[in-house]
C-alpha positions as a Python dict, from the first residue, in 0.01 Angstrom:
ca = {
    (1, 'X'): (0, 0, 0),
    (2, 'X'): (51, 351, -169),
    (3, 'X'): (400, 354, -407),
    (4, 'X'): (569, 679, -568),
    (5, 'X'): (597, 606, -944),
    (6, 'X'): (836, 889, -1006),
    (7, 'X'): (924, 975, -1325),
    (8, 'X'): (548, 892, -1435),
    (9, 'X'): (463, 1137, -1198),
    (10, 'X'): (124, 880, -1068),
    (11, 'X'): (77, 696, -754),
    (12, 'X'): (-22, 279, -732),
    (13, 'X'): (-225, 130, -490),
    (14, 'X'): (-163, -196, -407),
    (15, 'X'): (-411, -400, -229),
    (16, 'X'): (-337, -705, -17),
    (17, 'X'): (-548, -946, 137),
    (18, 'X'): (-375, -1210, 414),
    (19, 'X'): (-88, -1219, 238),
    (20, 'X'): (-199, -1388, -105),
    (21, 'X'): (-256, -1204, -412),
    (22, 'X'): (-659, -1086, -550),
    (23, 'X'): (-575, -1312, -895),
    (24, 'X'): (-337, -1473, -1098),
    (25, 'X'): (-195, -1206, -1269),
    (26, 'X'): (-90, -993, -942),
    (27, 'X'): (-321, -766, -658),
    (28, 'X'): (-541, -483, -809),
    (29, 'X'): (-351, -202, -883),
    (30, 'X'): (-455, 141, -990),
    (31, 'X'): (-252, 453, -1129),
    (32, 'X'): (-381, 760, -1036),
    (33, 'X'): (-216, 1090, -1195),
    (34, 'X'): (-278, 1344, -981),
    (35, 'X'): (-470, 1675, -1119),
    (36, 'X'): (-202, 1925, -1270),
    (37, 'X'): (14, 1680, -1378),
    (38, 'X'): (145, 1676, -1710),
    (39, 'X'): (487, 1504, -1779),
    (40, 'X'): (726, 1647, -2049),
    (41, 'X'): (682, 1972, -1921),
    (42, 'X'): (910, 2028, -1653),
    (43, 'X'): (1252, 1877, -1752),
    (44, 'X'): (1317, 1730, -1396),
    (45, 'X'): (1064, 1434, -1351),
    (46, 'X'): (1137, 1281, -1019),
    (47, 'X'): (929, 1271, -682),
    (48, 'X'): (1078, 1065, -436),
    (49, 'X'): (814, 1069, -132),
    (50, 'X'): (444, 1030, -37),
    (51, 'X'): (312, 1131, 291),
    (52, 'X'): (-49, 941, 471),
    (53, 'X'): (-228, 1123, 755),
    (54, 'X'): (-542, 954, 854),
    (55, 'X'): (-748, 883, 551),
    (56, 'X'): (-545, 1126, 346),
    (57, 'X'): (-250, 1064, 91),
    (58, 'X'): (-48, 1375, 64),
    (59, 'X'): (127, 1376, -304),
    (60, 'X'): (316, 1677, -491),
    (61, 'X'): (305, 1708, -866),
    (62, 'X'): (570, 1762, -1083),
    (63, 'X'): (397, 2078, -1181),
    (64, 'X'): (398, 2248, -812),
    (65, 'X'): (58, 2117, -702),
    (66, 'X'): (-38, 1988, -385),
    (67, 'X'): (-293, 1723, -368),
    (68, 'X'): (-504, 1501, -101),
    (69, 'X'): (-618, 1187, -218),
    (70, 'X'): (-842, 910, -46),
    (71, 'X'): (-666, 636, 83),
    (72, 'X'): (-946, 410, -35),
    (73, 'X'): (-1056, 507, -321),
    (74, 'X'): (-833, 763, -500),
    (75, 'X'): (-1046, 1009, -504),
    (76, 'X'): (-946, 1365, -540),
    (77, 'X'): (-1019, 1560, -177),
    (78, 'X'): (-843, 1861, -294),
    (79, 'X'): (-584, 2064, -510),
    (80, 'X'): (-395, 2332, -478),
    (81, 'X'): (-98, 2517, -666),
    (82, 'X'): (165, 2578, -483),
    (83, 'X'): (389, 2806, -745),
    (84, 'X'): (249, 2818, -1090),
    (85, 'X'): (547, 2660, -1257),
    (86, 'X'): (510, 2861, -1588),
    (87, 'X'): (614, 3142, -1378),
    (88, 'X'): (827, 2971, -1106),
    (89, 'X'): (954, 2647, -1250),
    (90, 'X'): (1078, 2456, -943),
    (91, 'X'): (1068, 2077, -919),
    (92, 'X'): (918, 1977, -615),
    (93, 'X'): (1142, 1742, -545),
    (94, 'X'): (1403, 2014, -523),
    (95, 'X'): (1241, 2377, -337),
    (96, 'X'): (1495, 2614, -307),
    (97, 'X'): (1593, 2781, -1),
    (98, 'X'): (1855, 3077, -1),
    (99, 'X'): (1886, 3393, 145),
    (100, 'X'): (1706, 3674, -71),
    (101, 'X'): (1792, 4076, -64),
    (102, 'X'): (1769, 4249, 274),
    (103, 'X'): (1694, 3844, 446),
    (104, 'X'): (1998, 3746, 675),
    (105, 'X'): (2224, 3558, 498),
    (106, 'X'): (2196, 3779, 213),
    (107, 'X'): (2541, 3939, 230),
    (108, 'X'): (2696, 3577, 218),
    (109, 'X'): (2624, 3563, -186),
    (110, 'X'): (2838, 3877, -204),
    (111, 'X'): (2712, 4071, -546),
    (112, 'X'): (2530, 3758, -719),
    (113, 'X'): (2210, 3877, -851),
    (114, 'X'): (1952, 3737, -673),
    (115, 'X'): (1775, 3574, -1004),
    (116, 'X'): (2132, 3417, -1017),
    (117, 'X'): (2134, 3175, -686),
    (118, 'X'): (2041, 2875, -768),
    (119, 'X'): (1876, 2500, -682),
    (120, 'X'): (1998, 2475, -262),
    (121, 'X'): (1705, 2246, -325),
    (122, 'X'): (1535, 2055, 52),
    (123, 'X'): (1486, 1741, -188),
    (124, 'X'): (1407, 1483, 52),
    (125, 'X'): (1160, 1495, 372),
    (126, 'X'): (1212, 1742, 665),
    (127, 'X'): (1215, 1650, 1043),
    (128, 'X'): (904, 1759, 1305),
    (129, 'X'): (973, 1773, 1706),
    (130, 'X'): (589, 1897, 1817),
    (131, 'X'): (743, 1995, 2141),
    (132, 'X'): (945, 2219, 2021),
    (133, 'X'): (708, 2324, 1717),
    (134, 'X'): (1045, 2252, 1487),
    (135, 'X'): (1012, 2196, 1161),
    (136, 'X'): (1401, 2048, 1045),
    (137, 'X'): (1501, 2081, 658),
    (138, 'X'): (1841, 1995, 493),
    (139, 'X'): (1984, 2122, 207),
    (140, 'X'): (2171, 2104, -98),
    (141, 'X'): (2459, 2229, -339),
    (142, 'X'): (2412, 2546, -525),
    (143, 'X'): (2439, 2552, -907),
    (144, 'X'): (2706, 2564, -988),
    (145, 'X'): (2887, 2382, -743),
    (146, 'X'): (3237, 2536, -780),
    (147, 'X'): (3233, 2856, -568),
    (148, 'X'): (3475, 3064, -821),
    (149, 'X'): (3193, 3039, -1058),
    (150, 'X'): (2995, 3215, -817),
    (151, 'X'): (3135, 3528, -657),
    (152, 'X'): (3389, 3376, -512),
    (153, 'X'): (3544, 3053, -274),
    (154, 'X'): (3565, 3305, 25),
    (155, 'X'): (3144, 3323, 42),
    (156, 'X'): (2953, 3087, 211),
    (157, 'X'): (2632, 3100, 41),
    (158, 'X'): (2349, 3042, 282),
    (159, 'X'): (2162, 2842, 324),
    (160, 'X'): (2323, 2540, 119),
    (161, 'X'): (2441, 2213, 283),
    (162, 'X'): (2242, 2354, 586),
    (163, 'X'): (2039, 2227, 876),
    (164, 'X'): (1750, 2458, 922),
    (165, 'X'): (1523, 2462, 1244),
    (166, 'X'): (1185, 2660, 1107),
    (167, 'X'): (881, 2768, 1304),
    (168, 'X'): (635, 2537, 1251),
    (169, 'X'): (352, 2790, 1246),
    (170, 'X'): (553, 3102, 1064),
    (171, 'X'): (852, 2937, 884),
    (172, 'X'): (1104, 3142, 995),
    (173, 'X'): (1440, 3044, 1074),
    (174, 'X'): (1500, 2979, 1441),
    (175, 'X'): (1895, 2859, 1403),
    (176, 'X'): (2069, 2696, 1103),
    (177, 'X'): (2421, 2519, 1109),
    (178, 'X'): (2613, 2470, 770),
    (179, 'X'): (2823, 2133, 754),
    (180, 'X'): (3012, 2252, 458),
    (181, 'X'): (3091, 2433, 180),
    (182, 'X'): (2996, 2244, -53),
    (183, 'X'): (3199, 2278, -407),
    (184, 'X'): (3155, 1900, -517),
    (185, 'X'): (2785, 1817, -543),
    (186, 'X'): (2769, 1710, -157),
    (187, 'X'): (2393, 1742, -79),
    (188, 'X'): (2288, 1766, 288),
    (189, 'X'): (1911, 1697, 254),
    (190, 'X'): (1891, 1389, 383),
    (191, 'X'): (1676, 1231, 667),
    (192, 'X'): (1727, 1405, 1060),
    (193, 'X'): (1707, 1139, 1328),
    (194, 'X'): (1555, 1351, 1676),
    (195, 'X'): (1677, 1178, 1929),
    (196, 'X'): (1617, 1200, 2350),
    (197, 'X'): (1984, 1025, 2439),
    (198, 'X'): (2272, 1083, 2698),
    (199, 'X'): (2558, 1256, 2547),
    (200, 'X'): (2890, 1065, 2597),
    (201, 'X'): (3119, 1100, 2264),
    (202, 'X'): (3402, 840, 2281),
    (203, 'X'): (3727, 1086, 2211),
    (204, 'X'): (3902, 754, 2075),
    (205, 'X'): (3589, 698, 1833),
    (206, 'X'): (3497, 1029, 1749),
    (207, 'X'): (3708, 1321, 1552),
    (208, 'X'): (3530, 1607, 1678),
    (209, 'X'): (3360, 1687, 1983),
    (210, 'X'): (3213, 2010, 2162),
    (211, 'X'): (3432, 2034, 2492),
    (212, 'X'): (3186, 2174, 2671),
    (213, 'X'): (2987, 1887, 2700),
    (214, 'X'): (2931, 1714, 3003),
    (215, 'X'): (2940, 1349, 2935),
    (216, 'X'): (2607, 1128, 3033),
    (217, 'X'): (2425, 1479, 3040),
    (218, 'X'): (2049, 1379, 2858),
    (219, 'X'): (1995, 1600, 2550),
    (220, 'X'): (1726, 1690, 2285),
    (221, 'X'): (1939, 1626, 1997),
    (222, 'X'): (1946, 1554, 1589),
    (223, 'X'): (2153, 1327, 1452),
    (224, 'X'): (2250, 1117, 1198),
    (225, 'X'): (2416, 1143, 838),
    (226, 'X'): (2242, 1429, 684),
    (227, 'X'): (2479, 1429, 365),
    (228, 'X'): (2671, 1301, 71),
    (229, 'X'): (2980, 1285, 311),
    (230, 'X'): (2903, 1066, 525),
    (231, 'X'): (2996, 1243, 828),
    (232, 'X'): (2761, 1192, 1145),
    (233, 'X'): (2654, 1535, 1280),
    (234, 'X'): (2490, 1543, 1650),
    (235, 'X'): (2309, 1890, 1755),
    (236, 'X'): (2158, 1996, 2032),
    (237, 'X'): (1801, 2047, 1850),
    (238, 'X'): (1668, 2289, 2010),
    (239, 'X'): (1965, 2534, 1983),
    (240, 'X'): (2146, 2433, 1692),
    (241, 'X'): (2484, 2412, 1901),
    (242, 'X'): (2769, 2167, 1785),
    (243, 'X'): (2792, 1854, 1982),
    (244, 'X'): (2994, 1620, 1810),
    (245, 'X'): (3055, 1490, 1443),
    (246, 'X'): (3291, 1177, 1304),
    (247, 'X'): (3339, 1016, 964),
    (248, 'X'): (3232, 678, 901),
    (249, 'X'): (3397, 666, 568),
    (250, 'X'): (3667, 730, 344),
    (251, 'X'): (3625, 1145, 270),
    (252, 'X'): (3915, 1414, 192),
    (253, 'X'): (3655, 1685, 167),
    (254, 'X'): (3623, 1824, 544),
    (255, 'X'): (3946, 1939, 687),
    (256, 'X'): (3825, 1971, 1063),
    (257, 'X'): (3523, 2076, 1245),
    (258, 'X'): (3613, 2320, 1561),
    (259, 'X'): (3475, 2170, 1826),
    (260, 'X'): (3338, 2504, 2037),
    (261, 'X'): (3192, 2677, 1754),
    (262, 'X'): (3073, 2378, 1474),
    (263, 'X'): (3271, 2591, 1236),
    (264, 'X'): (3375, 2355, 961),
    (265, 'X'): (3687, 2388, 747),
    (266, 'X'): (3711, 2260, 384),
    (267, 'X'): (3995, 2076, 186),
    (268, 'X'): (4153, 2400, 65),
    (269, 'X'): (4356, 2127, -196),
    (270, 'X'): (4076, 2069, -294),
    (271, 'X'): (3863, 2397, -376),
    (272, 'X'): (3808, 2419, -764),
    (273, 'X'): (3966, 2776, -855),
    (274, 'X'): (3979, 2757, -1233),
    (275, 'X'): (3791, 2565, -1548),
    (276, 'X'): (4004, 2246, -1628),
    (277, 'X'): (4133, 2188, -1260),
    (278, 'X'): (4149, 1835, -1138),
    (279, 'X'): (4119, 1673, -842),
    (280, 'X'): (4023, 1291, -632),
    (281, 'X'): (3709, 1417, -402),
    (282, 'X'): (3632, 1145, -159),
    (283, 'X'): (3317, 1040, -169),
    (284, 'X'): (3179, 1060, -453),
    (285, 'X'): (2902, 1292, -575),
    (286, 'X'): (2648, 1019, -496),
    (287, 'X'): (2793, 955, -169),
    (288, 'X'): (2884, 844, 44),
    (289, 'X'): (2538, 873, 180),
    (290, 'X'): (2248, 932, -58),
    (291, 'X'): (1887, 960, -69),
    (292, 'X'): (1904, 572, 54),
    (293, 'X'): (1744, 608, 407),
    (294, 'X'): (1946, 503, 703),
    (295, 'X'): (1705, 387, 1040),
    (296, 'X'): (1727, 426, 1426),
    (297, 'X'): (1648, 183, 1655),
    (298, 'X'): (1522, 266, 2023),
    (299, 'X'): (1594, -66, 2192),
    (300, 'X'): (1955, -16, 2085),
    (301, 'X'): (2023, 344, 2094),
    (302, 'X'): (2151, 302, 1766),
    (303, 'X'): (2156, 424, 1390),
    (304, 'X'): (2229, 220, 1111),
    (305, 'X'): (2362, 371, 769),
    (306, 'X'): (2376, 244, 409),
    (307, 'X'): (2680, 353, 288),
    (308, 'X'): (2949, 324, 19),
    (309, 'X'): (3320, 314, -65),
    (310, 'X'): (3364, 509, -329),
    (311, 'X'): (3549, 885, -481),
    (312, 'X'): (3555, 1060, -784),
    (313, 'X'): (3804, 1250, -961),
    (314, 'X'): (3666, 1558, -1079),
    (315, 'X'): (3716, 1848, -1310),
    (316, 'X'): (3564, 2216, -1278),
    (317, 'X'): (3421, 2279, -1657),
    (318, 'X'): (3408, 2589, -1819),
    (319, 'X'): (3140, 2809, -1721),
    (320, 'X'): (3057, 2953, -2068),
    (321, 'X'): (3087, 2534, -2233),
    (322, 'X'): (2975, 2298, -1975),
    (323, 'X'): (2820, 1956, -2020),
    (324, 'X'): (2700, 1924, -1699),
    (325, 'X'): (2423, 2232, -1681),
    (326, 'X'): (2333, 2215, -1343),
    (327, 'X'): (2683, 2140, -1140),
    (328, 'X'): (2949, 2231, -1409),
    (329, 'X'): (3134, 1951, -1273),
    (330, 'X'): (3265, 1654, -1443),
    (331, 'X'): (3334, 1336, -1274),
    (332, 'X'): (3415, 986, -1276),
    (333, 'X'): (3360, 732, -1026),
    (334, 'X'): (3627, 478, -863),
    (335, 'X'): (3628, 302, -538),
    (336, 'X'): (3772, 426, -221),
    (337, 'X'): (4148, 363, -190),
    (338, 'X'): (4254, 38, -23),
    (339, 'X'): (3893, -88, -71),
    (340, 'X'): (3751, -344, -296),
    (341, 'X'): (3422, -359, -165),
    (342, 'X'): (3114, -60, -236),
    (343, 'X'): (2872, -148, 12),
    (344, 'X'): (2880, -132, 346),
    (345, 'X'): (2620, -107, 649),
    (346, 'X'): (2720, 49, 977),
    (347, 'X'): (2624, 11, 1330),
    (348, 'X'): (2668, 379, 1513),
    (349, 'X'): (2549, 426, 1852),
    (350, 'X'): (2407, 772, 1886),
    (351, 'X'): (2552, 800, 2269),
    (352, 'X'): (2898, 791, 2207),
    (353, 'X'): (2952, 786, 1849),
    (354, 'X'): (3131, 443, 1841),
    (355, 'X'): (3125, 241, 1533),
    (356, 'X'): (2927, -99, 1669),
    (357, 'X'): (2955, -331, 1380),
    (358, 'X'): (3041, -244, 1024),
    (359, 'X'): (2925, -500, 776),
    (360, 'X'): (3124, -436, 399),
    (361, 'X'): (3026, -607, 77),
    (362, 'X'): (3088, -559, -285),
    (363, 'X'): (2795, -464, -441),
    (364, 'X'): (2660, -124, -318),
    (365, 'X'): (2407, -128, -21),
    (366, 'X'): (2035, 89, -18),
    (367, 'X'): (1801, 158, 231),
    (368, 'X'): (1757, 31, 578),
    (369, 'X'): (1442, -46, 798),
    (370, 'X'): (1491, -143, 1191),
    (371, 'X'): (1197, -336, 1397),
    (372, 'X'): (1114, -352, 1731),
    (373, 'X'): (1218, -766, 1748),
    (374, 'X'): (1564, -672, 1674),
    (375, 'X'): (1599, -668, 1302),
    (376, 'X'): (1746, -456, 1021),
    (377, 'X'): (1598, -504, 656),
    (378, 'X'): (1792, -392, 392),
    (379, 'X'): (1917, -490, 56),
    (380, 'X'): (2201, -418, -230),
    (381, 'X'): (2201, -343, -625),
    (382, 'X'): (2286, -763, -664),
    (383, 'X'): (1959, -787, -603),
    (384, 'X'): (2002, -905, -235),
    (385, 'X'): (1767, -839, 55),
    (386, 'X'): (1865, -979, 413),
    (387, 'X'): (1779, -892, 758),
    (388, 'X'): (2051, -841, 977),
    (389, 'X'): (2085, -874, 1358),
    (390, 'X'): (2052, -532, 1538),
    (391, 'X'): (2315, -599, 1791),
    (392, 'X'): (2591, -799, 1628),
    (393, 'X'): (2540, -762, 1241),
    (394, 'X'): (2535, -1109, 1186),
    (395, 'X'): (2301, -1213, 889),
    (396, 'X'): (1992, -1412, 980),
    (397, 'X'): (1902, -1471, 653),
    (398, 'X'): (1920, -1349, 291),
    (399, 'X'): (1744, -1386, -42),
    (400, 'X'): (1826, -1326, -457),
    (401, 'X'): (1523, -1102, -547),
    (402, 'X'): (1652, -1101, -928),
    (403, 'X'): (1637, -725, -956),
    (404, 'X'): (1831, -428, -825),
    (405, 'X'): (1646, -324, -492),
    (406, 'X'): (1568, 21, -522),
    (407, 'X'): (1328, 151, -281),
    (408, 'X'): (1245, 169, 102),
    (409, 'X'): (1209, -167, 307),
    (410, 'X'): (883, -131, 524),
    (411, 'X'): (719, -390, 780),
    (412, 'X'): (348, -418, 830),
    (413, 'X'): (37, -709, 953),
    (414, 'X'): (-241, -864, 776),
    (415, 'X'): (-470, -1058, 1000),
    (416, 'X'): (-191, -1088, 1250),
    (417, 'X'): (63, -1225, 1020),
    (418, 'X'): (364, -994, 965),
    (419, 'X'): (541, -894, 608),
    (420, 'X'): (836, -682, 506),
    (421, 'X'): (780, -551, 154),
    (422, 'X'): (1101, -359, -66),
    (423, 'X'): (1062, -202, -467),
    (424, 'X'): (1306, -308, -674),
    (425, 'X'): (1408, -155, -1038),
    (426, 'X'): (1733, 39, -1155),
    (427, 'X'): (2083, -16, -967),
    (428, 'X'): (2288, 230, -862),
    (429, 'X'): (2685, 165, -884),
    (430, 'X'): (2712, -104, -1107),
    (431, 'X'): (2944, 67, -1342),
    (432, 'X'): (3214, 19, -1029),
    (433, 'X'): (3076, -419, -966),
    (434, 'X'): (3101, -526, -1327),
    (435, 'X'): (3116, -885, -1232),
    (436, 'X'): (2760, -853, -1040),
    (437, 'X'): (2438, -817, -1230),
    (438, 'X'): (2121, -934, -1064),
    (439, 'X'): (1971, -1245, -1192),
    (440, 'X'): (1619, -1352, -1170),
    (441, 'X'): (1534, -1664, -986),
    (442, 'X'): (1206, -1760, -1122),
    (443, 'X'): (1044, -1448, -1177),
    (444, 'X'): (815, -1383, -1407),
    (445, 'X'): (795, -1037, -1562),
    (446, 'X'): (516, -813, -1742),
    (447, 'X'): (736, -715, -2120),
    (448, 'X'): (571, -370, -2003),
    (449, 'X'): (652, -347, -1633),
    (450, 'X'): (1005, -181, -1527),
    (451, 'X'): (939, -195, -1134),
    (452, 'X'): (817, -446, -916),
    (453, 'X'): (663, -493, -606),
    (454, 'X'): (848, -799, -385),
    (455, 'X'): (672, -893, -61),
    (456, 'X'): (776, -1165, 172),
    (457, 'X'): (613, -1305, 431),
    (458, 'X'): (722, -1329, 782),
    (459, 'X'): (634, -1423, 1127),
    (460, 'X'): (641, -1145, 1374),
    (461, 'X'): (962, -945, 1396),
    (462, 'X'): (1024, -1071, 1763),
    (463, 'X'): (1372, -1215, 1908),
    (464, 'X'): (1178, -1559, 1979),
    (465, 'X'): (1095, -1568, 1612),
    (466, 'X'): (1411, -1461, 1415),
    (467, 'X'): (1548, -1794, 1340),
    (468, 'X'): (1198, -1905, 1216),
    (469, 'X'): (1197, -1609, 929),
    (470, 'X'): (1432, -1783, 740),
    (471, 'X'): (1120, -2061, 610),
    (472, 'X'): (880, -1813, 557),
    (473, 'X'): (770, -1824, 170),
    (474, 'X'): (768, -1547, -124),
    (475, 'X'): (509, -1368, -281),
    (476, 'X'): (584, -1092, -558),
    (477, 'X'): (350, -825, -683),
    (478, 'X'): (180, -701, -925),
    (479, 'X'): (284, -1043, -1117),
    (480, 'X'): (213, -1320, -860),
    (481, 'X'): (460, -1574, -941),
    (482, 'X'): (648, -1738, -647),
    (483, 'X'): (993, -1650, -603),
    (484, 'X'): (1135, -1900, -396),
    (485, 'X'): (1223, -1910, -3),
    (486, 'X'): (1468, -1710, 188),
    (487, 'X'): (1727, -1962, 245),
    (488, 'X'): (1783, -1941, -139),
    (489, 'X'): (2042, -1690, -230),
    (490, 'X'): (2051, -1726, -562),
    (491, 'X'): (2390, -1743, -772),
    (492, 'X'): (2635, -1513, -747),
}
C-alpha cells in the first residue's frame, strides 16, 4: 500500500501480509523522497494524490517534477521536470489554467495583465472517458477572489470554477461550462463522476433542469458535486450542455441556473464591491464540499456525498493591507442556520436527482468509499469510521479509531480475506464541535509519528456477509497494537 505524505513531500510503502503485521513494532515501511524534491523551498507544501499504472507509481514533486517509481522496490524508473520552478513557481498541487493573450477566453480578464491572473489552480485529479478521448479538469478561484480587485465584478474570468473537456492527445479545449463566479473561495476542482444513466430529473426534487430533455432518454453524462457549493451539476459529457443541477445544502451563493443555456447567476447581495464589506456566504470557504471524495455506486445508480452544514461571514480586505495573501478574504466559520449538526452524508440518485437518504451528525463527515456488496465506508473528525447501508443509510456498524480520520477509505484482499483501510491525522471543523475531540481507545502511538495507518479486517463486502463485519477484529499500522472490535464505539 503506497500513501501520500504531503507536506514531507515522500511517499510510504506499506507492506501487508494476510492481514497481520511483519513485527511487533508495525509492517515495513519505507520513505522514499522523490528526486527534485527539496522542502522549504516552495512555500506551498501539499500533494494530495498518487497515481499506480501497472508496475509504476506516478508521484509529482513539490518542485514541478514528475517521477515513476517501482511499485516494489522504490526504485527510481524516471524523472522529469515539468516547469523549472525557479522560473515558474507553481505548486503542483495547484496548475493554473486561464486564458492567456490572443487564447479564447482572453477578453473575459478585460485589461489585467496577463502576469497578473492568478492560481485557477486544477488541484485535485481530472476525469478520463477513453471513448470519447476526454480528458475532464475542474477548477478553482482566482487570486484574489473578490472580482472588484480584479478588473471588475462584470468579467467572468475564464477558466475559473470551470469544467473543462480537453483532448486527450492535444489538450485543447473541446467545451468548458463555468458553475460560477466565484468571489468567495468556492473551488470547483473536485472529483467528475462519468456516468452511462437515463435522464429523468424529478421537477419536485430538483431546482434546475434543461427543458429540453426528454425524460428516460440514456445519456453520456458527468455528474456529481464538483465544488465548494455543494450544488450537483449533471452534463451531457460529450457536449458540455446543461442538464440539470440542485443543491443539497444550505448555500446563498447561486441565485439560479437557466435551465436552456446552464448560464448561472450569482448572489448580487452578495458580490464584494469594496475593502471592509461584510457579508454571511453560505457555505463556507471549505465547503460545503471539499477535497473529501464523494463515491458512486453502479448497483444503485447512486452518488453519495460527504458534506457539511456550515457558512461564513466574510469581509473583502484591502488590497494594498491584506492578511490573507492569496484570497484577500477574511472569514469566520459558523454553522448553517437552523442546524446544529456539521456532518452529513447524502444519498443522490444520479437519474432523477432525488435526495435518497440523508444521514446528519455533529461532527463533520470526510471521504466516502462504495463496494460492490452494498456498503459505504466513511468516517468523521470524532474519530468515527462506519459503513453504512447503500440503500437505506442505516448504520451496520461503527468504530472509535481515536484520531481524526483524514484520508481516503479503500477496500482490498489478501489471500482471499477482505480489508478496508482509512489514514487518520488532523481534523477539519473542530473549531465549530468543541465538545468532540477524538479519544484513543487503546492505541499506542510512536512520540514521533503524526499519522497513522488503521486497517480493519473484514469478510467480503457481500449482502450475505454485512451483518458478520461487525466481529471482525482491528489491526493498526505502522504501530501494531490492537485497537479493539467494531462493535466498540468508543466514548463520546
Amino acid at each position: 500500500m503506497w500513501v501520500e505524505e504531503a507536506y514531507r513531500d515522500a511517499l510510504a510503502a506499506l507492506e501487508r501480509h494476510g492481514g497481520t503485521n511483519e513485527d511487533a513494532s508495525g509492517p515495513d515501511a519505507s520513505m522514499i523522497p522523490p528526486p527534485g524534491s527539496s522542502p522549504g523551498r516552495l512555500c506551498h507544501r501539499a500533494n494530495r494524490n498518487i497515481a499506480i499504472h501497472g508496475e509504476l507509481i506516478f508521484h509529482t514533486s513539490m518542485d514541478d517534477h514528475i517521477v515513476a517509481l517501482d511499485a516494489e522496490t522504490g526504485e527510481v524508473v524516471w524523472d522529469t521536470e515539468i516547469l523549472d520552478y525557479t522560473v515558474n513557481p507553481a505548486n503542483q498541487t495547484s496548475g493554473p489554467i486561464v486564458a492567456g493573450p490572443g487564447e479564447p477566453g482572453d477578453e473575459t480578464w478585460g485589461d489585467v495583465p496577463f502576469e497578473e491572473r492568478g492560481h485557477v489552480g486544477s488541484w485535485m485529479v481530472p476525469s478520463y472517458d477513453p471513448e470519447l478521448n476526454l480528458v475532464y479538469v475542474g477548477t478553482s478561484v482566482t487570486s484574489p477572489a473578490p472580482k472588484f480587485m480584479l478588473g471588475g465584478t462584470d468579467l467572468t474570468h475564464l477558466y475559473h470554477n470551470s469544467t473543462l473537456a480537453l483532448n486527450g492527445d492535444t489538450g485543447e479545449i473541446v467545451w468548458h461550462y463555468q458553475h460560477m463566479n466565484d468571489h468567495w473561495d468556492l473551488d470547483h476542482p473536485f472529483e467528475r463522476l462519468l456516468v452511462d444513466t437515463p435522464v429523468r430529473p424529478n421537477a419536485a426534487a430538483v431546482s434546475w433542469i434543461n427543458p429540453r430533455i426528454q425524460p428516460g432518454e440514456e445519456r453520456r453524462v458527468l455528474t456529481g458535486i464538483p465544488g465548494k457549493t455543494g450544488i450537483v451539476y449533471t452534463l451531457d459529457r460529450e457536449t458540455g450542455e446543461f442538464l440539470w443541477a440542485t443543491p443539497t445544502i444550505t448555500q446563498n451563493v447561486v441565485s439560479s441556473i437557466d435551465g436552456a443555456t446552464g448560464q448561472v447567476t450569482e448572489n448580487a447581495e452578495l458580490i464584494f464591491t469594496a475593502s471592509g464589506q461584510q457579508v454571511l456566504a453560505c457555505p463556507h470557504a471549505s465547503g460545503g464540499k471539499d477535497s473529501e471524495a464523494g463515491a458512486y455506486s453502479p448497483r444503485t445508480n447512486t452518488m453519495y456525498m460527504p458534506l457539511r452544514n456550515v457558512c461564513a461571514r466574510m469581509m473583502a480586505e484591502d488590497p494594498d493591507n491584506r492578511t490573507n495573501r492569496l484570497y484577500a478574504i477574511a472569514w469566520r466559520s459558523e454553522l448553517a442556520p437552523g442546524y446544529d449538526n456539521v456532518g452529513s452524508v447524502q444519498a443522490i440518485s444520479a437519474e432523477t436527482g432525488e435526495r435518497v437518504w440523508n444521514y446528519q451528525q455533529r461532527a463533520a463527515t470526510m471521504a466516502l468509499a462504495a463496494t460492490g456488496g452494498g456498503l459505504v465506508f466513511g468516517g468523521d473528525v470524532n474519530g468515527r469510521f462506519r459503513a453504512f447501508d447503500d440503500r437505506t443509510g442505516d448504520i451496520l456498524w461503527e468504530i472509535n479509531l481515536g484520531s481524526p480520520v483524514s484520508g481516503f477509505p479503500i477496500t482490498y484482499a489478501v489471500d482471499g480475506r477482505q480489508y478496508v483501510a482509512i489514514s487518520v491525522g488532523t481534523g477539519r471543523f473542530l473549531d465549530l464541535t468543541p465538545e468532540l475531540r477524538p479519544r484513543p481507545v487503546g492505541v499506542v502511538r510512536s512520540s514521533s509519528a503524526k499519522n497513522s495507518i488503521h486497517m480493519k479486517r473484514q469478510r467480503p463486502c457481500t449482502a450475505a456477509n454485512r451483518a458478520g463485519v461487525a466481529g471482525a477484529s482491528i489491526r493498526i499500522s505502522p504501530f501494531g497494537s490492537p485497537l479493539g472490535t467494531a462493535r466498540d464505539s468508543g466514548s463520546p
